[in-house]
C-alpha positions in Angstrom: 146.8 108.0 126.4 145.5 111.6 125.6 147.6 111.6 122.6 146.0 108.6 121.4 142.2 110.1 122.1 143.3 113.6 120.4 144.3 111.3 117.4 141.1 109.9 116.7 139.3 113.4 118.0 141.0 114.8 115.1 140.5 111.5 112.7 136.8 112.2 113.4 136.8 115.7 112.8 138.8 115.3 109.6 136.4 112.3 108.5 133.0 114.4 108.8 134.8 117.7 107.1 135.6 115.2 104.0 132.2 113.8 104.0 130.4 117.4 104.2 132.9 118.3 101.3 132.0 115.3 98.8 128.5 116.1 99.4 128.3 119.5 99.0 129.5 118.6 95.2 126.3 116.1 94.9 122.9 116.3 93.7 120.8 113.1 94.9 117.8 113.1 92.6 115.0 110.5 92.8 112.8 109.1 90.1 109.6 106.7 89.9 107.5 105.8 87.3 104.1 103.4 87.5 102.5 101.3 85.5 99.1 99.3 85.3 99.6 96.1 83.3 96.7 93.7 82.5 97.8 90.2 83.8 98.2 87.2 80.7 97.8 84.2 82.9 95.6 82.2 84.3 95.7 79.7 87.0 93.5 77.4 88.2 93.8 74.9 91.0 90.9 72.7 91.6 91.0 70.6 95.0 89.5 67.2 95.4 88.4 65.8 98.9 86.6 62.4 99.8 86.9 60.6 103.2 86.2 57.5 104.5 86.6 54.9 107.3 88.9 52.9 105.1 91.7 54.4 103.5 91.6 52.2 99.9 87.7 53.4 99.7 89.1 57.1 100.3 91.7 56.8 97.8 88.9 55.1 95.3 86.6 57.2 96.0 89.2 60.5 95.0 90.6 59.1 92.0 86.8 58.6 90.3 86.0 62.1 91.5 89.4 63.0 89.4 88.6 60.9 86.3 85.0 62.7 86.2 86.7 66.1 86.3 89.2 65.3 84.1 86.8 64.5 81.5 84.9 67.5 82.1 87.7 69.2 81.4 88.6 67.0 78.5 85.4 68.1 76.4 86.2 71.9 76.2 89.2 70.9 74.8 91.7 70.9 77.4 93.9 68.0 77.1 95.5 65.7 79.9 98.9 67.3 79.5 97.4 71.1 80.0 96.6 69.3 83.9 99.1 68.9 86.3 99.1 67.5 89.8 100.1 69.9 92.2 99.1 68.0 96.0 98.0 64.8 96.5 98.1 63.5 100.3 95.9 60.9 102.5 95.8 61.7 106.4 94.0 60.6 109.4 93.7 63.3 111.9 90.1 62.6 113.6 87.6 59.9 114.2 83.7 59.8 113.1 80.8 59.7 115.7 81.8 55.7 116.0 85.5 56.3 117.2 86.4 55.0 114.0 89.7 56.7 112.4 88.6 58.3 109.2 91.0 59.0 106.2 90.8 61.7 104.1 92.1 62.1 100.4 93.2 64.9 98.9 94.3 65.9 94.6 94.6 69.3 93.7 94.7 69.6 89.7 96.6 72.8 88.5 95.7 74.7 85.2 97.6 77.6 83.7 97.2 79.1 80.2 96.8 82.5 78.6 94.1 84.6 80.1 91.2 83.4 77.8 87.8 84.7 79.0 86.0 82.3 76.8 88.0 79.9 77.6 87.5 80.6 81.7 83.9 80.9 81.2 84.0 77.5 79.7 85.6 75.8 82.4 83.2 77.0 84.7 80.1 76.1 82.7 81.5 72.4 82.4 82.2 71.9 85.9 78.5 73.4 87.1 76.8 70.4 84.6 79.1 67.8 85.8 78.3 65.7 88.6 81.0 66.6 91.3 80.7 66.7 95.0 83.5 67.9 97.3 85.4 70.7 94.8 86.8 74.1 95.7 88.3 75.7 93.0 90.9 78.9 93.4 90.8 81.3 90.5 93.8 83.7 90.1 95.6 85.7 87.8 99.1 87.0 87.6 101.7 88.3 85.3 104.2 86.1 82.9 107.8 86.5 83.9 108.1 87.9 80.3 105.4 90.4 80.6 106.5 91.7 84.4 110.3 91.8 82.8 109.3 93.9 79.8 106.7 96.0 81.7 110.0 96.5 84.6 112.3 97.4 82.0 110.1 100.1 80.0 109.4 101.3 84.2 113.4 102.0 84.6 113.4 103.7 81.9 110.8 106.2 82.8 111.8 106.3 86.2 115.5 107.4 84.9 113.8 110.3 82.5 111.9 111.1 86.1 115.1 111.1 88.1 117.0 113.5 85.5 114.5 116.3 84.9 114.5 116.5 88.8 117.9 116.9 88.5 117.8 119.5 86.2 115.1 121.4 87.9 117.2 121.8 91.0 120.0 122.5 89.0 118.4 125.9 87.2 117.1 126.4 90.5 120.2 126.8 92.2 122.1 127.8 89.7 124.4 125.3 89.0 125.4 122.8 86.4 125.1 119.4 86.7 128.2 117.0 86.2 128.2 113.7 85.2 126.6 110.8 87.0 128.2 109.3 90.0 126.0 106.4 91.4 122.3 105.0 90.5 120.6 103.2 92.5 117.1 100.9 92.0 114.2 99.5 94.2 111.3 97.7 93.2 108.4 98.6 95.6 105.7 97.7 93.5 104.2 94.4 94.9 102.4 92.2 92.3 98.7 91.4 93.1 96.7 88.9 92.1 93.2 88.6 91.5 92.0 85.2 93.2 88.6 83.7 94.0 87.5 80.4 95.6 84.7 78.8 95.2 82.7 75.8 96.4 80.5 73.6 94.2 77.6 71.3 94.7 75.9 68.6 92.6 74.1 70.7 89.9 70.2 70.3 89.8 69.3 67.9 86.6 67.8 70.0 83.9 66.4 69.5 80.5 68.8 70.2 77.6 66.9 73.5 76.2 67.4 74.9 79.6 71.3 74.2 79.6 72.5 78.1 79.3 76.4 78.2 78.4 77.0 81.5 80.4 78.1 82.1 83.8 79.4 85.1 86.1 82.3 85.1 84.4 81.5 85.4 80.8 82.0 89.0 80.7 84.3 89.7 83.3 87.4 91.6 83.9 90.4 90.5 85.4 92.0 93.7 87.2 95.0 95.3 86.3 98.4 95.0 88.7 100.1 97.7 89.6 104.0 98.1 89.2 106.0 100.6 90.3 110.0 101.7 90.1 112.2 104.0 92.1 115.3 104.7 90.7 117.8 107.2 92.8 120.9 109.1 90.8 123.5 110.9 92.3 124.7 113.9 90.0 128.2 115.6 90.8 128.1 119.9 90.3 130.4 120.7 87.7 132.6 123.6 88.7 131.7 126.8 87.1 
């Protein structure tokens, strides 16, 4: 038995005395890089709710509240196929004052194009002079796969320039020369945010044609940059002098 334990004593010992060697002939350099890319698309999803004590009534009521949007949405050009259907559920989860089970229907329409300020503007103007009750509409932004993947791979790159004159800093600073590279290593720890607003609309106030104004709070606005970010980790071995 004590031979056994004096085996793996020495196993260890032998274990941590390679491991201190093949470090000592490393250099671990790390590299980041960050970006700020503007996002390209647009998403809206617009949510529909009407209830009532009777469920076909509900339903009825909903899909004449989605006809009037979808024209709405129809005369600044957007056509049927631009909307999708994202939810659309009934349910009956309370009663009114008169114990009577109410139902409640629900359509969220989904938009996505290129970021278009006009174009969002406009969206906005035509629902405020349309007559719809019972719409919240979410607002957000976000990156194309496409944009994020070329944005990503111009970030490695960087990153890698980042990681080598590290390298070569410690390198003149100890005196040594650098080797060829052993391992690379990447992490994404940027996290991509959006930019999203909800917002609730009312029946408009009726108001004479010259006073119609085609503007809203969004005609000149921005939509804020995201934030991406790479690490990229290379391990370097010492060439021998």
């Amino acid at each position: 038995m004590r031979q056994i334990y004096l085996l793996l004593f020495l196993t260890c010992i032998l274990s941590i005395a390679n491991s201190q060697q093949l470090t000592s002939n490393e250099i671990i350099s790390e590299g980041t890089a960050k970006m700020k890319v503007k996002p390209d698309l647009a998403v809206f999803a617009m949510t529909l709710e009407k209830r009532d004590t009777s469920e076909n009534k509900a339903i009825n009521k909903l899909n004449r509240a989605v006809e009037t949007l979808e024209k709405a949405l129809n005369k600044i050009g957007l056509p049927n196929t631009a909307i999708k259907i994202s939810d659309y559920k009934v349910t009956s989860l309370y009663y009114d004052e008169k114990n009577k089970k109410v139902y409640t229907a629900t359509n969220t329409l989904k938009l996505e194009f290129q970021v278009d300020n006009k174009l969002i503007d406009a969206i906005y103007t035509q629902i405020q002079q349309s007559n719809i009750q019972d719409l919240d509409i979410n607002f957000e932004s976000k990156l194309t796969d496409s944009l994020e993947k070329s944005s990503r791979y111009k970030l490695v790159q960087l990153a890698i320039e980042n990681a080598k004159s590290n390298a070569i800093n410690i390198a003149t600073a100890l005196d040594i020369k650098l080797g060829k590279v052993k391992q690379v290593q990447k992490s994404s720890t940027g996290a991509v945010m959006y930019k999203t607003e909800i917002l609730k609309f009312s029946p408009p106030k009726i108001i004479r044609d010259e006073e119609v104004k085609f503007k809203t709070a969004f005609d000149k606005f921005e939509i804020e940059d995201v934030e991406l970010d790479e690490q990229i980790t290379v391990i370097y071995t010492i060439s021998n002098p």
